[in-house]
TIRO-2110 file (N, C-alpha, C; in Angstrom, 1 decimal):
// TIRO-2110
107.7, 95.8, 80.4, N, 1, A
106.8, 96.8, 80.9, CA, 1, A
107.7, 97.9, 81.5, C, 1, A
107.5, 99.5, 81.2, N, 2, A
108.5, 100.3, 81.6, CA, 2, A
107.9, 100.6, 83.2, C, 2, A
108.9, 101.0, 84.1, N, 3, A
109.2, 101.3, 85.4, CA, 3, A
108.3, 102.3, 85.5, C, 3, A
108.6, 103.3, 84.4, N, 4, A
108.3, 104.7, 84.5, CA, 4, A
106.9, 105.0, 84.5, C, 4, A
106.4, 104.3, 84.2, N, 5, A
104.9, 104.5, 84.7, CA, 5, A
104.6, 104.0, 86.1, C, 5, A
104.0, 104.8, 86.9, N, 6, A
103.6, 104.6, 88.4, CA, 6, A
102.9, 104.7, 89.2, C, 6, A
102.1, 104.6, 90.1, N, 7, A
101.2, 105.3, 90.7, CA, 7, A
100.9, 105.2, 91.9, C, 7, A
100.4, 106.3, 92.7, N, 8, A
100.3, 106.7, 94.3, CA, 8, A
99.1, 105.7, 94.7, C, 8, A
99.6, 104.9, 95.7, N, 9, A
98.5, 104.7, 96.7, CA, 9, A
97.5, 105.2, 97.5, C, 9, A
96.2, 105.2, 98.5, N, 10, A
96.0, 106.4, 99.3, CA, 10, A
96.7, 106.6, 100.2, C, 10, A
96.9, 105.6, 100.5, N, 11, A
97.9, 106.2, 101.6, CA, 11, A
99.4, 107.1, 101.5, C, 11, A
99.8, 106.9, 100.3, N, 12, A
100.7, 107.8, 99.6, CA, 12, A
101.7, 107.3, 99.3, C, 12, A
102.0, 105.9, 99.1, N, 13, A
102.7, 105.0, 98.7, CA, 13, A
102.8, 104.7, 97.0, C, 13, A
104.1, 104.5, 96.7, N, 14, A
104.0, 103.9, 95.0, CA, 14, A
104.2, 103.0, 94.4, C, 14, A
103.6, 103.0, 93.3, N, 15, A
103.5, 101.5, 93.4, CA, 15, A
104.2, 101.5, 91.2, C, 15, A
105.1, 100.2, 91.3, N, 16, A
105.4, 100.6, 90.0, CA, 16, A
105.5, 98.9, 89.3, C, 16, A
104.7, 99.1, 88.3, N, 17, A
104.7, 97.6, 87.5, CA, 17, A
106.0, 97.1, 86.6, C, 17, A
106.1, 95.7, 87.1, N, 18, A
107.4, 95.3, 86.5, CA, 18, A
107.1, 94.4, 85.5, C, 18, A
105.5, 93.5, 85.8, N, 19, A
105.8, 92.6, 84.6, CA, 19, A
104.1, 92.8, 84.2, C, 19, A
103.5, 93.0, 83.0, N, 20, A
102.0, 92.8, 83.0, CA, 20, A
101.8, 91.7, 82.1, C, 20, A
100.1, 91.4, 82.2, N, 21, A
99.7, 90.4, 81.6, CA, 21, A
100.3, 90.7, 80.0, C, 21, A
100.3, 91.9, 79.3, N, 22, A
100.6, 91.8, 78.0, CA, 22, A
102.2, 91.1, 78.0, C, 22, A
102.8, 91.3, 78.7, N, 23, A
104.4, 90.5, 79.0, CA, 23, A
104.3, 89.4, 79.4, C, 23, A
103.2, 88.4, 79.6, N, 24, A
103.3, 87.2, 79.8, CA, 24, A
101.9, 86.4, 80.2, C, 24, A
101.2, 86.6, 78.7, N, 25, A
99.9, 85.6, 78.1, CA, 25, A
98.8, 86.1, 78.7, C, 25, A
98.6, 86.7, 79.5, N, 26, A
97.8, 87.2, 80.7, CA, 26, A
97.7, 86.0, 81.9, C, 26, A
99.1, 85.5, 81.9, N, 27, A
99.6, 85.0, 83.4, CA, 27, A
99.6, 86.0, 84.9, C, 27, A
100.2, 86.5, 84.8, N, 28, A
100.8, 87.6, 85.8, CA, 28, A
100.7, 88.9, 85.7, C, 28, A
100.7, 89.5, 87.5, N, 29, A
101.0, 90.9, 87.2, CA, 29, A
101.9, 91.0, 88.2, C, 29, A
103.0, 91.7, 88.2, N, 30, A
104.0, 91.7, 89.2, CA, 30, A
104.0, 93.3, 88.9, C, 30, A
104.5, 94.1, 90.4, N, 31, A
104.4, 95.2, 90.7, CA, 31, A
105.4, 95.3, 92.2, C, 31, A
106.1, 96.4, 91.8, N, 32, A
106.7, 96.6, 93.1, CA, 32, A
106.7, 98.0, 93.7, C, 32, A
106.2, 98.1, 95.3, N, 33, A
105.4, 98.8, 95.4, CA, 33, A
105.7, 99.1, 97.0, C, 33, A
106.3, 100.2, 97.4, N, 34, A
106.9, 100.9, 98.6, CA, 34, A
106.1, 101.9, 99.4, C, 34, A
105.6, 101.2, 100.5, N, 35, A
104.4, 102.0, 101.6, CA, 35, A
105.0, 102.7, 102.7, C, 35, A
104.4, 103.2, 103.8, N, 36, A
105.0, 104.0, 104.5, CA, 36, A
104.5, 103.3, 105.5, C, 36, A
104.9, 103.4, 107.0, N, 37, A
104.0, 102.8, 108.0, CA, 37, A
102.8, 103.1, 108.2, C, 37, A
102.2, 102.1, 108.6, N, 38, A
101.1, 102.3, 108.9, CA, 38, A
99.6, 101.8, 107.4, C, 38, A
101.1, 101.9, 106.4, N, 39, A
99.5, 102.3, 105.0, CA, 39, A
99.8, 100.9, 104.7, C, 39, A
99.1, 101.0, 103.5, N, 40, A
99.2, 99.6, 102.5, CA, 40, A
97.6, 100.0, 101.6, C, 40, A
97.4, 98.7, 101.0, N, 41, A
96.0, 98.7, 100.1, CA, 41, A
95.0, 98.6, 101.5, C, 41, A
93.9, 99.1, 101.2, N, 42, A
92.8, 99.1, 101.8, CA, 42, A
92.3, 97.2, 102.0, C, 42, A
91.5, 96.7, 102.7, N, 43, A
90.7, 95.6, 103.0, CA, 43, A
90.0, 95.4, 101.5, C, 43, A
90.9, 93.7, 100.9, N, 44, A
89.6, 93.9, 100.0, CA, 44, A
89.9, 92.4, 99.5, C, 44, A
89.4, 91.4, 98.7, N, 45, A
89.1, 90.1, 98.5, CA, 45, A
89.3, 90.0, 96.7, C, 45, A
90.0, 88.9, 96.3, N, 46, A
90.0, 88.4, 95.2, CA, 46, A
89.6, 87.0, 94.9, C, 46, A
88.8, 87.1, 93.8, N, 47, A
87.5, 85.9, 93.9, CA, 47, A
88.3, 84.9, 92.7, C, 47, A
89.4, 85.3, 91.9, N, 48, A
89.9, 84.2, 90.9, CA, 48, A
91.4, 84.7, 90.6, C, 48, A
91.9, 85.2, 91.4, N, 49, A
93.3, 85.7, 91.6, CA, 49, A
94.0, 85.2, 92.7, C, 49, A
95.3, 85.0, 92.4, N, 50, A
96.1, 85.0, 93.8, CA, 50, A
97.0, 86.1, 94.1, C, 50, A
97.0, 86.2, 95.2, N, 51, A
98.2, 87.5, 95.5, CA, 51, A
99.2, 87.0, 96.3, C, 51, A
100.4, 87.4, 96.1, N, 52, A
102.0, 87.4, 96.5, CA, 52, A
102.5, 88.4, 97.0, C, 52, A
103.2, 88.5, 98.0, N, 53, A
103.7, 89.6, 98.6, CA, 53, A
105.1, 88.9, 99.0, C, 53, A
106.1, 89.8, 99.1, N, 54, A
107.4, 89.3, 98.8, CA, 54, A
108.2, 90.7, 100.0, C, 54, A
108.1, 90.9, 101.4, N, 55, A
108.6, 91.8, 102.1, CA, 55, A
110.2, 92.1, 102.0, C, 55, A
110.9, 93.2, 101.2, N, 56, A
112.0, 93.4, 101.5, CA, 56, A
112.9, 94.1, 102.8, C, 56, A
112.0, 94.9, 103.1, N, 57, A
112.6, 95.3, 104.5, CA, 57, A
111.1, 96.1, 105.6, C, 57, A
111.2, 95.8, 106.6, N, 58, A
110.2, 95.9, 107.5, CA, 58, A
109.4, 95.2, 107.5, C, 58, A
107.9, 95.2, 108.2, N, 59, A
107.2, 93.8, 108.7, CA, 59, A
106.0, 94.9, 108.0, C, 59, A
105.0, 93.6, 108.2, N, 60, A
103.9, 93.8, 107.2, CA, 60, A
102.7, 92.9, 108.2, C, 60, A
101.6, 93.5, 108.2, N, 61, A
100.2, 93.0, 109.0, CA, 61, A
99.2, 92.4, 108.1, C, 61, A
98.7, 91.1, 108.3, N, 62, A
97.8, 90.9, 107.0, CA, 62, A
96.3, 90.6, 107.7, C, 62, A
95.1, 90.7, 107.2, N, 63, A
93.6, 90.2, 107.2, CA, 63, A
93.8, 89.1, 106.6, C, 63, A
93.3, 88.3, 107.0, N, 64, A
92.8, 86.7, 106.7, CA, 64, A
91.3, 86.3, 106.8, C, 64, A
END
């Protein structure tokens, strides 16, 4: 899956796909994806998905 496709967040962060379902059976979607303080994805729930988050540098707030 190319890098080069990408896309802004609202909050104005980008977000760029590394691996998609067509790359692996429709297992996975991996994405790496660089926010600013304060932002991230909006509040929101997945009913037959799991999500992974993987922090490289700075701290991160989560809803539970």
């Amino acid at each position: 899956m190319s890098q080069e496709r990408c896309w802004a967040s609202p909050g104005g962060g980008r977000y760029f796909p590394l691996v998609g379902p067509e790359d692996s059976q429709g297992q996975v979607f991996i994405m790496r994806g660089v926010e600013g303080p304060g932002a991230g994805p909006p509040l929101h729930r997945h009913t037959r998905e799991d999500e992974t988050f993987v922090v490289l540098e700075g701290k991160v707030e989560f809803t539970v």
